[in-house]
C-alpha positions in Angstrom: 19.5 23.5 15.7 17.9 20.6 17.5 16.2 21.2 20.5 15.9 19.4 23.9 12.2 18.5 22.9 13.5 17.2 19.4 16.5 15.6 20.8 14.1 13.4 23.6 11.6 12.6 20.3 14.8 12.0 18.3 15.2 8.2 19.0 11.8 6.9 17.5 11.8 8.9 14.7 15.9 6.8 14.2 13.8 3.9 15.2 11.6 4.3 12.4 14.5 5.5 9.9 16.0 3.3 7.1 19.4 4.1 5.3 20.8 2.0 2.5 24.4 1.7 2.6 25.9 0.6 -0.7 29.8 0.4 -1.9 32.8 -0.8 -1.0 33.5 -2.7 2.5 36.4 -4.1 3.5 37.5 -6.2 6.9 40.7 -4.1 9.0 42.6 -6.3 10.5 44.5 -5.2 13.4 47.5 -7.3 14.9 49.2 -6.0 18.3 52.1 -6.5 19.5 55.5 -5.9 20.6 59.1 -5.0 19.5 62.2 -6.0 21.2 64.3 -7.1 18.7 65.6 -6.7 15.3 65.6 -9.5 12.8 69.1 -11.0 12.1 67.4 -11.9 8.3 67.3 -8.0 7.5 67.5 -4.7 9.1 63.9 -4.7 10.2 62.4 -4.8 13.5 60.1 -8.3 14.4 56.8 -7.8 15.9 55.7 -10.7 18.5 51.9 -10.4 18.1 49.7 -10.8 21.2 45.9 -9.6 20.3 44.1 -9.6 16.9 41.4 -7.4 16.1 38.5 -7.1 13.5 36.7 -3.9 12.5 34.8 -3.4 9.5 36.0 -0.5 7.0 34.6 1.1 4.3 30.9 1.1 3.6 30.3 -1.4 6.0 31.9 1.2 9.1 29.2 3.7 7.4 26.0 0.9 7.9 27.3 0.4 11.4 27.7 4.1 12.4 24.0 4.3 11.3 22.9 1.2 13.3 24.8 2.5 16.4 23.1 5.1 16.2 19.5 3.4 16.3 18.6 3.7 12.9 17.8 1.0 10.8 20.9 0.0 8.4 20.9 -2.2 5.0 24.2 -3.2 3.5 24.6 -4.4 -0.6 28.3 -4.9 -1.6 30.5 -7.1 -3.0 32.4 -9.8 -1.1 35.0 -12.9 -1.4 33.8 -16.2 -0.8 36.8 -16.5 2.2 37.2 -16.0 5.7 37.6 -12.5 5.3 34.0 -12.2 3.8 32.4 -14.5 6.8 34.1 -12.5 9.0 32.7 -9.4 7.7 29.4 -10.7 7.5 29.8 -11.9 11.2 30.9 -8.1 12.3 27.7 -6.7 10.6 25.5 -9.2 12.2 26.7 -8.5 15.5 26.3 -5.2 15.0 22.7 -5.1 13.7 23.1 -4.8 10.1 20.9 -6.1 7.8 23.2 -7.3 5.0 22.7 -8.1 1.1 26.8 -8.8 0.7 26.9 -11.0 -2.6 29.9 -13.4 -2.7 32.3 -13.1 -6.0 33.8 -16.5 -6.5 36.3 -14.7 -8.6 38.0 -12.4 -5.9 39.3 -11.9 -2.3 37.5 -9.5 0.3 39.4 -6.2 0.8 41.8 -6.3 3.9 43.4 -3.9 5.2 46.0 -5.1 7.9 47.9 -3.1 10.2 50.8 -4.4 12.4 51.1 -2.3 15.3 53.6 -2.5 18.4 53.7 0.5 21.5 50.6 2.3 19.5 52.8 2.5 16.4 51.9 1.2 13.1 54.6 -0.4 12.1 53.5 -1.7 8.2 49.5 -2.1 6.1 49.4 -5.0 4.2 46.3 -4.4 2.0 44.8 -7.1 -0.1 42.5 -6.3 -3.0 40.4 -6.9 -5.9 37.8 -5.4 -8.3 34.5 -7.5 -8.4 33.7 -8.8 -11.5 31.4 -7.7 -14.5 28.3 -10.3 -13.7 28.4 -9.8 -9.6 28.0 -6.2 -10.3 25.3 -6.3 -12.6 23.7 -8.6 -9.4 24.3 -5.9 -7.5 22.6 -3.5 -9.9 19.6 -5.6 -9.9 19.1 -5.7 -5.8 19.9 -1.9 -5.5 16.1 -1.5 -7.3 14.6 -4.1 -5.3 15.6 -2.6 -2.0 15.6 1.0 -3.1 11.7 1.4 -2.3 11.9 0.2 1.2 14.9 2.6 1.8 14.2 6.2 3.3 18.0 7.8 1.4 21.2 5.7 -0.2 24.3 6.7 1.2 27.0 5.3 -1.6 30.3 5.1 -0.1 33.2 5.3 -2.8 36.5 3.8 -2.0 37.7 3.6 -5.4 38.0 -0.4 -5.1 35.2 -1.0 -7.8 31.9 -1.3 -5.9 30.4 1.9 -7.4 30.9 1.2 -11.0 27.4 1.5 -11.7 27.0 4.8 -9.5 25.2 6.7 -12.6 22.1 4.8 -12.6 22.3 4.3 -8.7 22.1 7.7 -8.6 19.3 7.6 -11.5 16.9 4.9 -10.0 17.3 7.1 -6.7 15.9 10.4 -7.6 13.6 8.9 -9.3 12.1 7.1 -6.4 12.7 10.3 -4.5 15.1 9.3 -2.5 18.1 11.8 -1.5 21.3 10.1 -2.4 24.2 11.2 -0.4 27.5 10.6 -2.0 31.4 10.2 0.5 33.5 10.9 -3.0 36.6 9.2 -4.4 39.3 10.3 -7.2 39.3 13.4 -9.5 36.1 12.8 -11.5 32.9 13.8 -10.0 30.9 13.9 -13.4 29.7 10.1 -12.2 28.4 11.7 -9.3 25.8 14.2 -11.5 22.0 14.5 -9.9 23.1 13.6 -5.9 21.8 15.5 -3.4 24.9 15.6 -1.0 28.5 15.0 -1.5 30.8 15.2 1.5 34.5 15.3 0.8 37.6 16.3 3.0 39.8 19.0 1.7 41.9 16.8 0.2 39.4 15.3 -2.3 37.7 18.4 -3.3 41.4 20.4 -3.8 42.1 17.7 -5.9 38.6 18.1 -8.1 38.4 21.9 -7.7 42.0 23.4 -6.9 43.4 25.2 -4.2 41.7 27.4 -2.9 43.0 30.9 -1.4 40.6 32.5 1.0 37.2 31.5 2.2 35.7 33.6 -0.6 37.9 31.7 -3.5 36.5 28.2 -1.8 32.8 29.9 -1.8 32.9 30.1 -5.6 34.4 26.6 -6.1 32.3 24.8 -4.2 29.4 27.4 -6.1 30.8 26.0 -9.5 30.8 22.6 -8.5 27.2 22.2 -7.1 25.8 24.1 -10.4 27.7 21.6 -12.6 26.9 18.2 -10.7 23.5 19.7 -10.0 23.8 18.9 -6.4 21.7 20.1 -3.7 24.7 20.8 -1.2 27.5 20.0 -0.2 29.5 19.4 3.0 32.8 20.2 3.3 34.6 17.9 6.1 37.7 20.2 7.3 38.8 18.3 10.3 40.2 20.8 12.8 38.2 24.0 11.1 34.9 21.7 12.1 32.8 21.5 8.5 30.9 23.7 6.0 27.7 23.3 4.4 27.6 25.0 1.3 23.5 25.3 -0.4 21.6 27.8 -1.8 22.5 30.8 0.2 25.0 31.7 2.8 27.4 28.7 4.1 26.6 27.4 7.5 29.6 26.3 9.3 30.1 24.1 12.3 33.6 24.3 14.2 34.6 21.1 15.2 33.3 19.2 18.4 36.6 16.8 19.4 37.6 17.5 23.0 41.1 15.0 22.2 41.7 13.9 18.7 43.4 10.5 19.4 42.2 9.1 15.7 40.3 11.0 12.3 40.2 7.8 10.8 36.8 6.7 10.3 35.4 10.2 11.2 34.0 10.7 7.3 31.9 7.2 7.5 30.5 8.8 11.0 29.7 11.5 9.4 28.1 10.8 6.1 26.0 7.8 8.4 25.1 10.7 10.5 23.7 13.1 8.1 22.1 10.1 6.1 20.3 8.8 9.3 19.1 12.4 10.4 17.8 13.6 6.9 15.9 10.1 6.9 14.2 11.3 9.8 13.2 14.2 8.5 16.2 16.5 9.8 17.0 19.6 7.3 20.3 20.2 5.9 21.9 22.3 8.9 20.1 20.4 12.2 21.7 16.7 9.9 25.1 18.9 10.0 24.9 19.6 13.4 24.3 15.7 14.6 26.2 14.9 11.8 29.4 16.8 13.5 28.7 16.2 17.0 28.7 12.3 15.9 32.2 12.9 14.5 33.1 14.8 17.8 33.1 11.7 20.0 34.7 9.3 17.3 37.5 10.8 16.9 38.1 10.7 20.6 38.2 6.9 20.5 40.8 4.5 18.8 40.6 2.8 15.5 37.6 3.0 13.1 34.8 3.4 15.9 31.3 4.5 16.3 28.9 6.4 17.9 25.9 5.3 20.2 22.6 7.4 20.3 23.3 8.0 24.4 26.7 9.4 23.2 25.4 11.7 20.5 22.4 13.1 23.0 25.3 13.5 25.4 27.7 15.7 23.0 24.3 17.6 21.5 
C-alpha cells in the first residue's frame, strides 16, 4: 500500500514513466439534445440537437488516462484518412499524447455516436472497419521501433482488428523485458499466451472460463487460466465487488472506491492505464491495484468516458 512519503515522491517517478498504448481507438461522438415531439414520418421521437461532443474511445481513452495522470503516453493504431481521424488526432494532442496513428486510405475511423436527449441515450450509430493487411504489417514494424524507448505496452483489444498481430506484440515484448499488460476481447485468450497482466470484467472472463459458483470455484479458474496463458496475474475488474488480483499466492482484493456511480463506462481504460503507469514506475502488483482502483473510483463519478488527474488520484489515495 502506498504510503504518504511514496504518494508525495509519486509524481516524478510518473514524470519519468513511459507507457505504450497500442490497439484500437475510436472517436465517440456525442450529440445533445431535446425531445418534444414525435415524427409524423414514423412512430419515433425527433431529437433537436443543441451541443456536440468529442471524446476519444478505445485505446486512445487508455493513452489519455495515462497522460492525465502525468505519465508519459505513446499511441500506435490504425486510422481513416477523414475527419474522424484528424479529429482524433486533434483530441490526443490536446491531451498530451504522443501519437504514431497510421492513416489507412482503405477505411473509415471507428465512431461511435450517441444521440442523447434529458440524459437518455436515445440510439448508437457505430461506424466501422478492419484495417487492412499492409497498414498492419506498418504497424508491426513501428511497434519494434518504439518498443525500446517504452517502460510496459498496454494492448487494448476491442475486437475491431487492431491487435491482429498481438502474438508477436506480445513476443517482441518479453523479449525486451517489457511487461505487457493485456484489457481482453472475445472467447479466445490463446493469442494472449506469455502477458504478464490481463484484466477482464466478469463478463469477458465468464465467457472464457464459465460461470463460476463461489469465490473458491472462481479461485481455481482464474488458477487454470494463468497456468495455461502463462500469465503472471491477473486482475479481475468486478465493478460494485471493487477487483481481484489473482498471482502466485493468496488473491488480494480491493472493494471498490466510487462514492456515486453516475457512469462505468470507460472505468476499464482507467484502470488498465493506471496499473500500466504505476508498474512503469516501479509499483508492484498490489500498490499498481490499489492506484489502479482508486483511479477508477473518481471516473466513474464523472459522465461519459472521462479521466483521472494526478491531484485527483492523491486526493482519493
Amino acid at each position: 500500500m502506498p504510503t504518504k512519503f511514496q504518494q508525495e515522491t509519486l509524481k516524478p517517478r510518473f514524470v519519468q514513466a513511459k507507457v505504450l498504448v497500442v490497439g484500437d481507438v475510436m472517436l465517440d461522438r456525442y450529440w445533445f439534445g431535446d425531445v418534444s415531439r414525435i415524427s409524423p414520418e414514423a412512430p419515433v421521437p425527433v431529437a433537436k440537437i443543441e451541443k456536440t461532443e468529442h471524446r476519444a474511445g478505445g485505446a486512445a481513452n487508455v493513452a489519455r488516462n495515462v497522460a492525465a495522470l502525468g505519465g508519459q503516453a505513446v499511441l500506435l493504431s490504425v486510422i481513416g484518412d477523414d475527419e474522424a481521424g484528424d479529429c482524433l488526432n486533434e483530441l490526443m494532442a490536446e491531451h498530451g499524447v504522443e501519437t504514431v496513428l497510421i492513416r489507412d486510405q482503405n477505411i473509415a475511423t471507428t465512431v461511435k455516436l450517441r444521440v442523447v436527449a434529458r440524459n437518455q441515450q436515445l440510439i448508437r450509430l457505430d461506424f466501422e472497419d478492419a484495417p487492412t493487411h499492409e497498414v498492419l504489417n506498418g504497424v508491426k514494424n513501428r511497434f519494434r521501433e518504439l518498443l525500446a524507448e517504452c517502460d510496459v505496452v498496454i494492448l487494448s483489444d476491442y475486437g475491431k482488428g487492431g491487435l491482429t498481430h498481438v502474438v508477436s506484440f506480445i513476443e517482441w515484448a518479453r523479449q525486451a523485458g517489457k511487461p505487457v499488460l493485456i484489457d481482453p476481447k472475445g472467447d479466445d485468450y490463446a493469442k494472449y499466451t506469455g502477458a504478464t497482466l490481463l484484466t477482464p470484467n466478469r463478463a469477458e472472463l465468464r465467457q472464457v472460463t464459465g460461470s463460476w459458483k463461489n469465490e473458491a470455484d472462481l479461485q481455481e479458474k482464474a488458477r487454470a487460466l494463468r497456468r495455461n496463458l502463462d500469465l503472471q496475474a491477473l486482475l479481475l475488474t468486478r465493478s460494485e465487488e471493487g477487483m481481484t488480483l489473482f498471482r502466485d499466492g493468496e488473491p488480494h482484493h480491493q472493494p471498490t472506491q466510487a462514492r456515486e456511480v453516475f457512469d462505468v463506462s470507460g472505468a476499464g481504460d482507467t484502470v488498465i492505464a493506471g496499473m500500466g503507469l504505476a508498474m512503469a514506475a516501479g509499483l508492484d502488483f498490489p500498490e499498481a491495484m490499489q492506484l489502479a482502483n482508486a483511479a477508477a473510483g473518481v471516473v466513474v463519478g464523472k459522465l461519459g468516458t472521462a479521466v483521472c488527474s494526478f491531484d485527483e488520484l492523491a486526493q482519493s489515495l
